[in-house]
TITORZA-740510 format. One record per residue (C-alpha): residue number from 1; z, y, x; chain. Coordinates in steps of 0.2 Angstrom, whole numbers. Each point is the difference from the previous one (the first is absolute). Last residue first. Example, Ala and Ser with C-alpha at 12.3 -4.5 7.8 and 13.67 -1.06 7.14 Angstrom:
2
NODE   pos      c3      c2      c1   unit
NODE     2      36      -5      68      A
NODE     1       3     -17      -6      A
# end
This chain:
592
NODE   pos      c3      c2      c1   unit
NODE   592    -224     150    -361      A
NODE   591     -17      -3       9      A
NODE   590       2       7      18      A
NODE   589       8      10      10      A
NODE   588      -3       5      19      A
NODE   587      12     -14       6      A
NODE   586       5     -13     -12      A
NODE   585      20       2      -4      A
NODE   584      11     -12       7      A
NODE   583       7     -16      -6      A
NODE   582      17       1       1      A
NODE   581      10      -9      14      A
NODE   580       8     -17       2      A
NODE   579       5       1      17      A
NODE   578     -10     -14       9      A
NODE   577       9     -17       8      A
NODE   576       2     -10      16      A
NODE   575       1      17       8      A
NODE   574     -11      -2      17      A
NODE   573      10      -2      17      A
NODE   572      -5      14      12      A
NODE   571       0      -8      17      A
NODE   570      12       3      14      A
NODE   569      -9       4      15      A
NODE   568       3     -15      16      A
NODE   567       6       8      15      A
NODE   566      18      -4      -5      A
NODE   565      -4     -17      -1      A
NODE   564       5     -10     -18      A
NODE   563      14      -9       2      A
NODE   562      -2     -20       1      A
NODE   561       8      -8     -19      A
NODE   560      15     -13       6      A
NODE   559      12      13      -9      A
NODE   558      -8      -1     -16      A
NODE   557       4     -17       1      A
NODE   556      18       6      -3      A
NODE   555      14     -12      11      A
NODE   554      11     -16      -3      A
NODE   553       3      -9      15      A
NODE   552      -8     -12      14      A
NODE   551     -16       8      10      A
NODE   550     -11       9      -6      A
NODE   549     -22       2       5      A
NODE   548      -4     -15     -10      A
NODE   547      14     -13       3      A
NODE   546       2      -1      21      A
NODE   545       7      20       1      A
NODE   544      10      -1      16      A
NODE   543      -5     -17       9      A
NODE   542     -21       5      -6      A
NODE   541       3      17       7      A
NODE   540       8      -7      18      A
NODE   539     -15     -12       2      A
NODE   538     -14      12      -4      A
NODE   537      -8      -2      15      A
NODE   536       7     -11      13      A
NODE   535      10       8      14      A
NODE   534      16       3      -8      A
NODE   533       1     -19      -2      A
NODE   532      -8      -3      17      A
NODE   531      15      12       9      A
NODE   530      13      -8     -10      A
NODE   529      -6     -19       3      A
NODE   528      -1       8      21      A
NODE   527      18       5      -3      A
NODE   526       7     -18      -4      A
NODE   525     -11      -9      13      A
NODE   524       9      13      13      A
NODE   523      15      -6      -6      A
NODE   522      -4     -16      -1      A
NODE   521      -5      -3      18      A
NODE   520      12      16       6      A
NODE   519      13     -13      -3      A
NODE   518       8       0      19      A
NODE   517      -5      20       2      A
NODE   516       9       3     -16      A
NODE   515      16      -8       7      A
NODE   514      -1       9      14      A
NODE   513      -1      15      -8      A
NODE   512      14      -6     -12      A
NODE   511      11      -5      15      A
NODE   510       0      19       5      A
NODE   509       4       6     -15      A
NODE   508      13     -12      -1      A
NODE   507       7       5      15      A
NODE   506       1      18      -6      A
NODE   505      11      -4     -16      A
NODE   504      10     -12      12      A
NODE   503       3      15      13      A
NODE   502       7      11     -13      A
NODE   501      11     -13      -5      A
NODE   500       7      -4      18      A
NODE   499       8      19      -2      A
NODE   498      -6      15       9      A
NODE   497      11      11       9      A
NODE   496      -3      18       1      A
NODE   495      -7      14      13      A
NODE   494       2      17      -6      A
NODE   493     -13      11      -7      A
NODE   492      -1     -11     -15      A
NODE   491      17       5      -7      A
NODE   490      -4      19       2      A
NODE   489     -14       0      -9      A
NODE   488     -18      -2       7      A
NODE   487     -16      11      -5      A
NODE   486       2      14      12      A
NODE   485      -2     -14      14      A
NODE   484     -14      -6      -6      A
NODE   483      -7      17       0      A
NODE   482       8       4      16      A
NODE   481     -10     -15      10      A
NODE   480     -15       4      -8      A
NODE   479       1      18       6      A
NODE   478       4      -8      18      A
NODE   477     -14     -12      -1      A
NODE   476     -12      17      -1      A
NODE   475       6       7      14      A
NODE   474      -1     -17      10      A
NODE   473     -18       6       6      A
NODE   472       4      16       6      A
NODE   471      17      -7      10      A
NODE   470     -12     -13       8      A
NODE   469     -12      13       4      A
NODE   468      11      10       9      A
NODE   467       7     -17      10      A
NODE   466     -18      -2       6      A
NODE   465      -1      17       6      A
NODE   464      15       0       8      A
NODE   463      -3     -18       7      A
NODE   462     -18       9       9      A
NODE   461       9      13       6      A
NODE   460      14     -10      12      A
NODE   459      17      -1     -10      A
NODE   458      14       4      12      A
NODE   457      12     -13       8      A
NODE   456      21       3       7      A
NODE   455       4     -14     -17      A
NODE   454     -15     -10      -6      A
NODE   453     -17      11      -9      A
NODE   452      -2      -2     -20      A
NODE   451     -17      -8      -2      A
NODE   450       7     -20       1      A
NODE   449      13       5     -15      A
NODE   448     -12      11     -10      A
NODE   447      -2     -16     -14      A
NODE   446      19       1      -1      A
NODE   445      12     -15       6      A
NODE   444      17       0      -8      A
NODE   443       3     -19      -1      A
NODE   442     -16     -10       7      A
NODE   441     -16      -2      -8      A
NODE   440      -1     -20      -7      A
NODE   439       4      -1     -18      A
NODE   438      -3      19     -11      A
NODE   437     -12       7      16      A
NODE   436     -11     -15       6      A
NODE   435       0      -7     -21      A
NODE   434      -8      15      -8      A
NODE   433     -11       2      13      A
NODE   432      -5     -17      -1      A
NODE   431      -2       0     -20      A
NODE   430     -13      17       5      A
NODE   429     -10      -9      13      A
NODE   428      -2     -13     -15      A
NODE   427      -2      13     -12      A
NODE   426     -15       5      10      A
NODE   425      -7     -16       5      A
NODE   424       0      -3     -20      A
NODE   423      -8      17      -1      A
NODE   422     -14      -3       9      A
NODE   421      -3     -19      -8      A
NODE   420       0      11     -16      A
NODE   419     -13      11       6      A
NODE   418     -11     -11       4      A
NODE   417       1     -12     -15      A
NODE   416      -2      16     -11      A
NODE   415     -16       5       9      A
NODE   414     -10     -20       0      A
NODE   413       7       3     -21      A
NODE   412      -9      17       3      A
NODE   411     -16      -8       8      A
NODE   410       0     -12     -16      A
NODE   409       2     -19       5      A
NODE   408       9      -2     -15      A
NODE   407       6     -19      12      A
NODE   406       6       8      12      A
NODE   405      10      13     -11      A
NODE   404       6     -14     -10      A
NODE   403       6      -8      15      A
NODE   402       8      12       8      A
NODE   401      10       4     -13      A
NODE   400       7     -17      -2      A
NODE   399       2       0      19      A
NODE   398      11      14      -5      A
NODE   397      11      -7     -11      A
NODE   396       2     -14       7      A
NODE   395       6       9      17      A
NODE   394      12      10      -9      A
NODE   393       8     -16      -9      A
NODE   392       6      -8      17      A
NODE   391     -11     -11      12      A
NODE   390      -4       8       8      A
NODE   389       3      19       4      A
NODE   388      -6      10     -12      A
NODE   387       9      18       5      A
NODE   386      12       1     -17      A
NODE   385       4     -18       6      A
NODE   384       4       5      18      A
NODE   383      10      13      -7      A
NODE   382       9     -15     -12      A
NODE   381       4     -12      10      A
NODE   380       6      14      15      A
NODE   379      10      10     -10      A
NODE   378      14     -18      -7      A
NODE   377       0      -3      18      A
NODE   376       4      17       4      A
NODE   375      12      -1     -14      A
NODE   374       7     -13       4      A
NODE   373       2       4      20      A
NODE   372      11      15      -4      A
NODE   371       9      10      17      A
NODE   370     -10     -10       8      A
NODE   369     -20       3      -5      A
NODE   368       9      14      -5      A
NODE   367      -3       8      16      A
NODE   366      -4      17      -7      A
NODE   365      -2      12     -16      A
NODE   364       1      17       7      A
NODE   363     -19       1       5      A
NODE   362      -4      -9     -15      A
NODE   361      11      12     -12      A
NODE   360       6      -8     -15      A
NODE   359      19       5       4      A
NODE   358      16      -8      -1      A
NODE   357      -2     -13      10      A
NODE   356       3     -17     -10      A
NODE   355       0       9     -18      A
NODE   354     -15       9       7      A
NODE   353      -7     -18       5      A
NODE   352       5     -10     -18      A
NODE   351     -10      14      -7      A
NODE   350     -14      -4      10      A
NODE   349      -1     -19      -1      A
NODE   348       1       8     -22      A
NODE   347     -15       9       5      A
NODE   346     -10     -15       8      A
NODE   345       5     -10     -14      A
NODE   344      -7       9     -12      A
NODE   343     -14       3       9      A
NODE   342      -3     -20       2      A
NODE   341       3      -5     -15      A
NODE   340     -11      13     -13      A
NODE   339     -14      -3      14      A
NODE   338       0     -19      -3      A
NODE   337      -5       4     -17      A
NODE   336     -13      13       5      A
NODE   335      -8     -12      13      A
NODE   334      -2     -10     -14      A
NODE   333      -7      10     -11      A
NODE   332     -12       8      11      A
NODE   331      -5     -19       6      A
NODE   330      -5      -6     -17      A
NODE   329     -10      16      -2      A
NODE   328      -9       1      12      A
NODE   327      -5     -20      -2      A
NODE   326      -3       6     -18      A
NODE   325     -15      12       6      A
NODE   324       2      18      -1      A
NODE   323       1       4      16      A
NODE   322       8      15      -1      A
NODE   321      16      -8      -9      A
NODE   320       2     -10      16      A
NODE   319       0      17      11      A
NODE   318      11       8     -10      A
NODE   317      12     -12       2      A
NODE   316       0       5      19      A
NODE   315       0      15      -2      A
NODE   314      18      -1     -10      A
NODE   313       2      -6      18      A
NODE   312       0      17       8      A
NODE   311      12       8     -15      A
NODE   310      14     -14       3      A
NODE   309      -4       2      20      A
NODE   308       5      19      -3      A
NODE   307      18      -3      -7      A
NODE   306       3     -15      13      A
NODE   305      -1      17      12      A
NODE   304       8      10     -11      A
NODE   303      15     -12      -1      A
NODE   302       2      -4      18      A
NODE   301       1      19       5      A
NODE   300     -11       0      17      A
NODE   299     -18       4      -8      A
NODE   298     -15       4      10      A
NODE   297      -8     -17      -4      A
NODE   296       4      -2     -19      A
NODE   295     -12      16      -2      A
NODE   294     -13     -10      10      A
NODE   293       5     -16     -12      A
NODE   292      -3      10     -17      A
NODE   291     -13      10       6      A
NODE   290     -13     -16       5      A
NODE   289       7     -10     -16      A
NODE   288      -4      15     -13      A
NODE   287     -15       6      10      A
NODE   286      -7     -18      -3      A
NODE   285       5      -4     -18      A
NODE   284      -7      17      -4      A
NODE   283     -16      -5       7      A
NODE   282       1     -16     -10      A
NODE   281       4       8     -16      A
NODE   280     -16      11       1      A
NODE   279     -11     -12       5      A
NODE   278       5     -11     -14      A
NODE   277       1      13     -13      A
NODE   276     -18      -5      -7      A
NODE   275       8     -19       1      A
NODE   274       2      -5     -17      A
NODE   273      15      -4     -16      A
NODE   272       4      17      -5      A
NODE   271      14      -3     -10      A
NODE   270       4     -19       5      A
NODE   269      -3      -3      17      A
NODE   268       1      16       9      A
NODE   267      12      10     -12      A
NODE   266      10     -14      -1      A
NODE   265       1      -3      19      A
NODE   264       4      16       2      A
NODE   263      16      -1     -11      A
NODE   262       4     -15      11      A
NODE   261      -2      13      14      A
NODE   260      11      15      -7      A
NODE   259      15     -12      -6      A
NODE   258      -2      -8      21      A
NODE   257       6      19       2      A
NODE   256      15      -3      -9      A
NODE   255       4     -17       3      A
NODE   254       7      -3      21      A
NODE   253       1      15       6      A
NODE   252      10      10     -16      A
NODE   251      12     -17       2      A
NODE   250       3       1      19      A
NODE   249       3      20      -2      A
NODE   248      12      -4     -14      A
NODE   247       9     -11      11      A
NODE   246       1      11      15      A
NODE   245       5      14      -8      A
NODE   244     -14      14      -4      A
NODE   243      -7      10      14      A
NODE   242     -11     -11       5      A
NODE   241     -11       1     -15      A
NODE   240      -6      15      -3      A
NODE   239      -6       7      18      A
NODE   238      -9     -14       3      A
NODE   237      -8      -1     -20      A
NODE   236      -5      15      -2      A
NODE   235     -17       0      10      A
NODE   234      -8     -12     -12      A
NODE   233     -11       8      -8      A
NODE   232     -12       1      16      A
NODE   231       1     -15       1      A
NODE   230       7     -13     -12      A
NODE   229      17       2      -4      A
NODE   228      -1     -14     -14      A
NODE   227       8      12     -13      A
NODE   226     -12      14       8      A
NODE   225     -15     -12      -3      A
NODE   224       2      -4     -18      A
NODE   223       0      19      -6      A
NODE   222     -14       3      10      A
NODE   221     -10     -17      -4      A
NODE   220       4       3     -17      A
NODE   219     -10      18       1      A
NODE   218     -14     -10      12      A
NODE   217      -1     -13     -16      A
NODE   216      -2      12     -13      A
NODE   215     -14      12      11      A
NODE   214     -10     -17       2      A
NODE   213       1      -4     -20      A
NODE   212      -7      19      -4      A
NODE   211     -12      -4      13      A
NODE   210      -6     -17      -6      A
NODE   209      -3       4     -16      A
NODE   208      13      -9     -12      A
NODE   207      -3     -19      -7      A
NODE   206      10      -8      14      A
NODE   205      16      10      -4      A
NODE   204      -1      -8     -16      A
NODE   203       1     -18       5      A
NODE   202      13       1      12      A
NODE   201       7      12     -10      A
NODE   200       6     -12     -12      A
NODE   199       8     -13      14      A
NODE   198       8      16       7      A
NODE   197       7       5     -18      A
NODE   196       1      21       1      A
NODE   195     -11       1     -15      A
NODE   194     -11      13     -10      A
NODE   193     -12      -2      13      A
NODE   192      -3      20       3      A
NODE   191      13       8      -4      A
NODE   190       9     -16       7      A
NODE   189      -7       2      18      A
NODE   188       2      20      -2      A
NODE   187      19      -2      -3      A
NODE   186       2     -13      13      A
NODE   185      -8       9      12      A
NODE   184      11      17      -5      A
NODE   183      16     -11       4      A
NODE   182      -6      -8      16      A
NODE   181      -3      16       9      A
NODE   180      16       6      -8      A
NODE   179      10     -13       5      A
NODE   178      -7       0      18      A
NODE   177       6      20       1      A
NODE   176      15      -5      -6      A
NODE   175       3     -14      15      A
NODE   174      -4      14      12      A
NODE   173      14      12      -6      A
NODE   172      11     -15      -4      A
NODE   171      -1      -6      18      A
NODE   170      -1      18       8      A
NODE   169      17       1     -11      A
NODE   168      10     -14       6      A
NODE   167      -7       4      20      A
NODE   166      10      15      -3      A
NODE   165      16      -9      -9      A
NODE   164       0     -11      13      A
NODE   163      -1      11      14      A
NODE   162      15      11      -7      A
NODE   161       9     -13      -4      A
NODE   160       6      -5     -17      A
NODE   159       5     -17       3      A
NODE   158     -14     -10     -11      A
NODE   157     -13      11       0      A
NODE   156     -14     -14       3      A
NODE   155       7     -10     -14      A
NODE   154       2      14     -13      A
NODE   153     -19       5       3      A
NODE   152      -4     -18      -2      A
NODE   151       6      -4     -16      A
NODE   150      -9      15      -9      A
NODE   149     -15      -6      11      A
NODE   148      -1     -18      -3      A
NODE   147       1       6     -19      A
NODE   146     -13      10       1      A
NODE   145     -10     -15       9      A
NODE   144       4     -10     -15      A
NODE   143      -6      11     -12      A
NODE   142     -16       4       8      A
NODE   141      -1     -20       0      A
NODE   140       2       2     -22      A
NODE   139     -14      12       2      A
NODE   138     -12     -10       5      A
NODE   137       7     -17      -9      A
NODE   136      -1     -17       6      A
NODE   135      17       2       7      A
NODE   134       9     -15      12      A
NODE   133      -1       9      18      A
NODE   132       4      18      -7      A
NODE   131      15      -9     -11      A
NODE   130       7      -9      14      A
NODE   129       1      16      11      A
NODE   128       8      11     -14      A
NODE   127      11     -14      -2      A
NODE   126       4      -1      15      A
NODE   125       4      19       5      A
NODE   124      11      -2     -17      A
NODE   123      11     -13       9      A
NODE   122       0      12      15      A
NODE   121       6      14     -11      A
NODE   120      13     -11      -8      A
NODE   119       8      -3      19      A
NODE   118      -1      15       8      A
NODE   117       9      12     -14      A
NODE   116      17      -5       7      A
NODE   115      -3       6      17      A
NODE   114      -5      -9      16      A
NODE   113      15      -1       2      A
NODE   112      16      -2     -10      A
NODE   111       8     -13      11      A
NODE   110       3      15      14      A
NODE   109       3      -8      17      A
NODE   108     -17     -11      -3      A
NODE   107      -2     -17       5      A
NODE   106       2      -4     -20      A
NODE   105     -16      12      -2      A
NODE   104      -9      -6      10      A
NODE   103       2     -17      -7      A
NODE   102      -5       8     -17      A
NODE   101     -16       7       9      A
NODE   100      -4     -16       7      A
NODE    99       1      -9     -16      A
NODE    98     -12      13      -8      A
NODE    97     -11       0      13      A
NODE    96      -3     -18       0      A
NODE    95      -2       2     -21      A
NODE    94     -12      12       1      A
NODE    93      -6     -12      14      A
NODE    92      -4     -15     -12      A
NODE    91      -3      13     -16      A
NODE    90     -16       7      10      A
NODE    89      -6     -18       6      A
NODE    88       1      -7     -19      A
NODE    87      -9      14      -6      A
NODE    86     -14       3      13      A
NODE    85      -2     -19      -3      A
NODE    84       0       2     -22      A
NODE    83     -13      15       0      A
NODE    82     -12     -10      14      A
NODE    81       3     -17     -11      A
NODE    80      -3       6     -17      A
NODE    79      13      10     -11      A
NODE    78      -7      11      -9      A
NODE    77      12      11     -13      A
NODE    76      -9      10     -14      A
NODE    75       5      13     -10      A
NODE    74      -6       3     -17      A
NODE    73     -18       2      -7      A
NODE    72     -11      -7      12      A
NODE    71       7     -11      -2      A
NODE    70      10      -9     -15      A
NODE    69      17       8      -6      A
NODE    68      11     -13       0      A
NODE    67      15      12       7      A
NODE    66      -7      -1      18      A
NODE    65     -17     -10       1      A
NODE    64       2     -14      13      A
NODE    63     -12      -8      13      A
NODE    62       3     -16      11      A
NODE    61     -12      -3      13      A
NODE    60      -9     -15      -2      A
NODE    59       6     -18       7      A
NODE    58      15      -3      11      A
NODE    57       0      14      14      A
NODE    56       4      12     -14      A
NODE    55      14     -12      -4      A
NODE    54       7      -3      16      A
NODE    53      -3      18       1      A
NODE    52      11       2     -17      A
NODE    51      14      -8       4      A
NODE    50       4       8      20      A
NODE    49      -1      16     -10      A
NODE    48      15      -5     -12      A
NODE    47      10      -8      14      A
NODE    46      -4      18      10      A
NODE    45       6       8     -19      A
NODE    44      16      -9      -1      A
NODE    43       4       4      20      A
NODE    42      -4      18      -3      A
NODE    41      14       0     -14      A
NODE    40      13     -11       9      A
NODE    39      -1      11      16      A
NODE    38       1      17     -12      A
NODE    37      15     -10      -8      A
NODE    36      10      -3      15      A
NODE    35      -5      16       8      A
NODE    34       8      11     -15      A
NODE    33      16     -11      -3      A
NODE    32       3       3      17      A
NODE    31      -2      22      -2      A
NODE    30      11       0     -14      A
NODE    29      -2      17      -8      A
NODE    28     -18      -1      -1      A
NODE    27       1     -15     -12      A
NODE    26      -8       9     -14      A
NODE    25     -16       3      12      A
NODE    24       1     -16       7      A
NODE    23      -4      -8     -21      A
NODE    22     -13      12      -2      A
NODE    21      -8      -6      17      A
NODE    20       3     -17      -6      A
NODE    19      -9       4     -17      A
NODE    18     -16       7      11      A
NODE    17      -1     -14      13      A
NODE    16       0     -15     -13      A
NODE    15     -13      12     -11      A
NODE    14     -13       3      13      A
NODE    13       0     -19       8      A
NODE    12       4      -6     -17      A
NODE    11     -17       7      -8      A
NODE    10     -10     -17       6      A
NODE     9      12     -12      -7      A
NODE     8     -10      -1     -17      A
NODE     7     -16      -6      10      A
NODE     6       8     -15       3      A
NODE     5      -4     -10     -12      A
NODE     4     -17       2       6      A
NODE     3       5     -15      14      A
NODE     2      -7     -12     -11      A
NODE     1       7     -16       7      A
# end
């Protein structure tokens, strides 16, 4: 069967979220009507996304220009099998999410929260996702991530709290900046290309000096790397994110940043295809993961402290695309797909804690390892997976990165390994602090408790000392623990009961990184095809534009003429004909 037939579905995952937003919106009256169509909405474009990587997986990638105008010309959409996975994952826990969220909100005492603006919001949060992941278009992906942040801002300020709305605007503030960066790259890239095709400049970008295509890549690099919270640009995020609600923080974990590294991985491997940034990328990969998990370390608020192990192992997907080998990349793009899971269902486990306890705080959060054995079961699958134990996802994906860097050889691949065995100790000192204090510390104990003298006793120096320095270091978790608390409404300040629906969304979560860790064999097959595909020279340009230079479509030739460099003079084109003038006069005289 030719599966290029299918090629036509590849706008629906935009589209399908986009007209059920418009539909949410007129229904924001009748707040049941509204989750049933949103749920029916994402689950019509998951269907959709789950088509078209069977297809992608099939045979070639499939490739369509929007409104039959033939690339470079008009708009292309790409759907091979790295674009078509990241899709299929991202629409598998929108759609968690957005199940949870609605079961949330039945358990709720008011019926009419979140708000009535939540659900066609996150139906166009996924279509700005799916459209970044599916684009073949420069400026078209710059598109999509303005429309992740639009949607985002109102997400993260759901409730109108002070906290929220603060961390609401840090987040645009920085976001804007990123636009910007990206915007004025764009506009030199096509001043000087005359395209914004990626399969085109491909080509073209390769026929620039070096230094004018070095400063390109490092300006896309910027703007790439804030969305993917790479360090040092990534220092927004932990105070971002857990303010939001729980569902919206899971979702934000989950795609948004993973958005920054598949747009990477473009620039890497089809832009700029090479390894002069190699170095580069790979040192930023290991401050990233190092920086991330020690800043994870001094946290007690659950959410910030998941917060900064997202930004640590966005290091470790730097470290695959550093390597610049296919094996590094297979093994980015896994782990990156079984990161999607496991943060989001890390933040939703948390959500069901504070709905549990009341509170997010570790040193509050105890002995739920009783109080709630499901969902410590439900935490410990996947904590140890974000760790790598064996033999769940985590650990696949890191052996895959071990490997390739074994087998580079480089002393910064030797580096990279290093470092991330470091860090994985770390995050797993980090998942057992996590689980001492929220399941096994006692009721009311305080990290002071065995300093503070009995009844009739005084401290002796030295436990004064040691107690002053605890206060000194616990100053800083007591800011954090009044920003998030700034950021919560009234409704989530108290504890509230979850319904057995809630429980089933995150269950299923669970089972699917289980799943995935039972057939990692093809799916780790299916990424290393994506990896080699973008690997090979010239592979993604001949799937866009196979006939000629153009891909399917009416378009000008004209169009397919390369500009002329800026650097190059213009030259002074001859008239084709003479004036007719009159014959002048001899000069000096002469016989008349």
């Amino acid at each position: 069967m030719n599966v290029e037939v299918f090629a036509w579905a590849l706008p629906l995952p935009v589209l399908i979220p986009l007209i059920f937003a418009g539909i949410t919106l007129l229904l924001f009256r009748r707040p049941r009507a509204q989750q049933i169509v949103s749920i029916l909405g994402m689950t019509l474009s998951t269907a959709v996304g789950i088509i078209l990587v069977i297809a992608a997986g099939s045979g070639s990638p499939l490739v369509l220009d929007v409104g039959s105008w033939a690339a470079p010309i008009g708009i292309t959409l790409v759907g091979d099998r790295l674009s078509t996975l990241m899709l299929v994952v991202s629409q598998i826990v929108s759609l968690a999410v957005l199940v949870y969220s609605v079961a949330q909100n039945l358990s709720d005492s008011t019926p009419s929260a979140p708000v009535a603006v939540y659900h066609p919001t996150f139906l166009i949060l996924s279509a700005g996702v799916s459209n970044a992941f599916l684009t073949g278009d420069l400026f078209n992906l710059y598109v999509g991530f303005e429309i992740l942040l639009a949607a985002s801002f109102v997400l993260i300020t759901l409730g109108g709290t002070r906290g929220r709305v603060r961390a609401g605007t840090v987040y645009v503030v920085v976001s804007l900046v990123s636009s910007v960066i990206f915007l004025t790259a764009i506009a030199w890239i096509y001043g000087v290309t005359g395209t914004v095709n990626m399969a085109l400049l491909s080509t073209r970008l390769s026929e620039l000096p070096a230094e004018t295509t070095l400063a390109m890549e490092l300006l896309l690099l910027v703007a790439f790397g804030v969305k993917a919270a790479v360090f040092p640009l990534g220092a927004w995020l932990p105070d971002s994110y857990p303010t939001a609600p729980a569902p919206v923080t899971a979702v934000f974990a989950g795609l948004l940043s993973k958005v920054g590294v598949y747009a990477i991985i473009r620039l890497e491997f089809v832009l700029f295809p090479g390894d002069r940034l190699a170095d580069l990328l790979g040192v930023l990969g290991i401050l990233t993961m190092i920086v991330g998990i020690l800043g994870a370390v001094a946290q007690d608020d659950a959410k910030r402290l998941l917060s900064f192990t997202l930004v640590s192992h966005i290091g470790f997907m730097l470290w695959g695309i550093s390597l610049n080998t296919a094996a590094g990349l297979a093994a980015t793009i896994y782990y990156a797909a079984h990161h999607i899971i496991v943060q989001t269902a890390l933040f939703l486990l948390v959500g069901l804690m504070e709905r549990h306890a009341g509170t997010t705080s570790l040193t509050k959060l105890s002995d739920l390892a009783k109080r709630a054995p499901f969902i410590a079961v439900m935490f410990l699958i996947s904590v140890m997976n974000l760790v790598g134990m064996p033999p769940l996802t985590g650990f696949i994906g890191k052996l895959g990165l071990a490997e390739a860097s074994a087998a580079s050889g480089t002393p910064m691949a030797w580096t990279l390994l290093g470092f991330g065995l470091l860090t994985s100790l770390l995050t797993l000192y980090v998942a057992v602090k996590f689980w001492n204090k929220a399941f096994w510390q006692p009721r009311g104990a305080e990290a002071s408790d065995h300093l503070l003298p009995a009844d009739g006793e005084r401290l002796s120096g030295r436990q004064e000392r040691r107690l002053r320095r605890l206060r000194i270091v616990s100053r800083p978790t007591r800011r954090a623990e009044r920003i998030v608390e700034a950021s919560r409404t009234q409704l989530e300040k108290g504890s509230n009961d979850a319904n057995p629906l809630m429980y089933g969304v995150v269950a299923s979560l669970v089972v699917l990184q289980v799943c995935m860790a039972v057939f990692s064999g093809p799916i780790y097959k299916f990424t290393t095809e994506s990896a080699e595909f973008l690997y090979e020279p010239g592979a993604y340009t001949q799937a866009v534009l196979p006939d000629g230079g153009r891909g399917a479509g009416e378009s000008y030739e004209e169009s397919l003429r390369p500009p002329k460099p800026p650097w190059i003079p213009e030259q002074t084109v001859p008239p084709l004909e003479s004036p007719d003038t009159e014959e002048l006069p001899s000069v000096g005289g002469g016989n008349q």
